[in-house]
N, C-alpha and C positions, 0 to 999 in steps of 0.2 A: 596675171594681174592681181588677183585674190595671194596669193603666194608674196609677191611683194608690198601689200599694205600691213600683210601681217608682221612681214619682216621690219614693214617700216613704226610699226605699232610699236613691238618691242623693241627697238631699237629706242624710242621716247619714252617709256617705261622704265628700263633699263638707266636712263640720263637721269631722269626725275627723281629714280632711287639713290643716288650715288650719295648725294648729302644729307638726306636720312640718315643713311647707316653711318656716314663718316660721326655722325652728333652721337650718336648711340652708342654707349658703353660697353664696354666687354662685359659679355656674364661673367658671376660668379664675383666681380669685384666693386658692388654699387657699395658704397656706404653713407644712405645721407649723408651731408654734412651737418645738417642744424642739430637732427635727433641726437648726432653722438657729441657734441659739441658740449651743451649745458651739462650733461653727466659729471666730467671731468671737472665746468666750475665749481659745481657744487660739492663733488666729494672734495675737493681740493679748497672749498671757504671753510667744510666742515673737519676738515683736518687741522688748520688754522686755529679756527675758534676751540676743540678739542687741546691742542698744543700750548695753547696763550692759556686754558684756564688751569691746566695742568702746573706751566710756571707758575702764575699766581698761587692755587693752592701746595704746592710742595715744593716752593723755590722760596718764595718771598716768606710767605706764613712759617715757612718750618725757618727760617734764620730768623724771625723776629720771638717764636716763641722759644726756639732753641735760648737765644741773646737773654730773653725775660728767665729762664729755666737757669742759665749760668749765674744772671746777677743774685737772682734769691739764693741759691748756694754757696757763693760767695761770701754774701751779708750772713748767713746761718753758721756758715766757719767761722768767718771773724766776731761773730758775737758770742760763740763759744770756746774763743781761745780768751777771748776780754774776760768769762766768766771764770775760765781757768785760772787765767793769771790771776784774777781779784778774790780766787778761793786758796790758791796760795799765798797770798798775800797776806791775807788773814791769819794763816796758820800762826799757833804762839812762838813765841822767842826760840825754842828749844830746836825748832826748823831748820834754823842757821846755827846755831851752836849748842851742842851735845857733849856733855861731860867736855872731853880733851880732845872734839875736833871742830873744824872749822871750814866751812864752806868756799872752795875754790873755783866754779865753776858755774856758769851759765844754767837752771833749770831745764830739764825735759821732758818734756808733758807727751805721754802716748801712753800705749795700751801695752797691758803685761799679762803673761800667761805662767805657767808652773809647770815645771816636767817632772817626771819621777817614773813610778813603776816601774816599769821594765828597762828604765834609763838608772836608776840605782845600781851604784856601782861598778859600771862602765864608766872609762877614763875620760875627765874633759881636756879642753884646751892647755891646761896647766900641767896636765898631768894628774893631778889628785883625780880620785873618782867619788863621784856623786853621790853625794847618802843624804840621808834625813835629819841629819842631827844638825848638820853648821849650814849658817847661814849663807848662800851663796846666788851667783847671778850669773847669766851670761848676756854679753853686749857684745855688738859688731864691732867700735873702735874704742872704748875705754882700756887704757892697759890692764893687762891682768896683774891681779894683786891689789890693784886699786879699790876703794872704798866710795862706795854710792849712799847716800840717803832714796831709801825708796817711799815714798806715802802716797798711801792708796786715799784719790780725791773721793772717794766714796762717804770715807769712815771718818780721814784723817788720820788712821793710823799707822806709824812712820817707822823700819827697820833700815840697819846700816849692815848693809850684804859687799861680799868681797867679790870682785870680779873675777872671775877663774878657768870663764867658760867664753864662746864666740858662740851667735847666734842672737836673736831664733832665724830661724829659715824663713818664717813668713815676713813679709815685709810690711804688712799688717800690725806688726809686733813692734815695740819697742824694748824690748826687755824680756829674756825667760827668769823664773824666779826658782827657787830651788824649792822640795816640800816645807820644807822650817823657814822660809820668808814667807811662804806665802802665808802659810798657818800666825805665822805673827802678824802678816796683816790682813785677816781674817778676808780670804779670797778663793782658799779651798773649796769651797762649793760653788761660787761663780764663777769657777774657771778661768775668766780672763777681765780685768779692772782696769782704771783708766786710773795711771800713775803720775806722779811727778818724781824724778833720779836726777841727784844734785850732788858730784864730785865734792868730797871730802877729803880734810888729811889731818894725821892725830898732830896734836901741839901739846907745849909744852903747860904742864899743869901752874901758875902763877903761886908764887912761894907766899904763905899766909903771914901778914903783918902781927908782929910782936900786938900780943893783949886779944888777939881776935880767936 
């Protein structure tokens, strides 16, 4: 009798258990929900706002003060080419006409430097080799042989160099100048000056009127 209450005990025990356990999680795999829930919004609002302020300062800011940075250089070139041109401009009469030549070409305003030393007497572009005594120049596309006006906008003052030579290599350069231009337009110790070179060609000398 005692042997069957007991069996019949656990047997109602045994029933009563069954949907406990079914509701109860496996160990080892709980992972609140809520706790891990807000983590994720927040690192992920703070990534956002991190992102967004990131564009603003080095998206928008750097193209608008890049934008301001290009106009002011811009404006700083061209009021330095106005100033160039209005200092050549000035220059006297003899700019454009020199004893028995005459100005056939477009001005060009850049920077000029002098070679020599160890370049003396090594062959140029022409053939002839380079020395100190004649007046000479190398440019990238002016024929050789041709005759430039070179005047240093420093001084104002102006030599007619034959082209003989290609170059300079910098691009920086407008012009190399041989030691005796550059010595005539007194540029030897500054090493490199800011020119104007104005295609030239000789003419003929005008026959003097009877009584003059």
């Amino acid at each position: 009798m005692r042997l069957r209450k007991t069996i019949g005990l656990s047997l109602v025990l045994l029933v009563a258990s069954v949907p406990a356990m079914a509701k109860a999680p496996l160990g080892g795999h709980h992972h609140p929900e809520p706790h891990h829930k807000a983590k994720p919004h927040k690192a992920e609002a703070e990534a956002k706002g991190s992102a967004k302020r990131h564009r603003v300062s080095h998206g928008v800011g750097h193209r608008v003060g890049h934008g301001v940075g290009h106009k002011v250089a811009v404006r700083t070139a061209r009021r330095r080419r106005v100033s160039e041109r209005r200092h050549v401009a000035a220059l006297p009469p003899p700019d454009r006409f020199i004893g028995g030549l005459r100005a056939v070409g477009r001005p060009q305003i850049g920077s000029a430097a002098w070679y020599g030393g160890r370049h003396i007497g090594r062959r140029t572009a022409s053939g002839e080799p380079l020395d100190d005594v004649h007046v000479t120049a190398a440019h990238r596309s002016l024929p050789l042989y041709s005759l430039v006006r070179v005047t240093n906008l420093n001084n104002g003052r102006s030599v007619i160099a034959t082209i003989n030579d290609r170059g300079p290599v910098s691009r920086r350069l407008l012009i190399d100048l041989s030691p005796r231009a550059a010595e005539d337009l007194d540029m030897i110790r500054a090493g490199i000056a800011r020119v104007s070179i104005e295609p030239v060609v000789r003419t003929a000398r005008r026959p003097r009127e009877p009584g003059r």
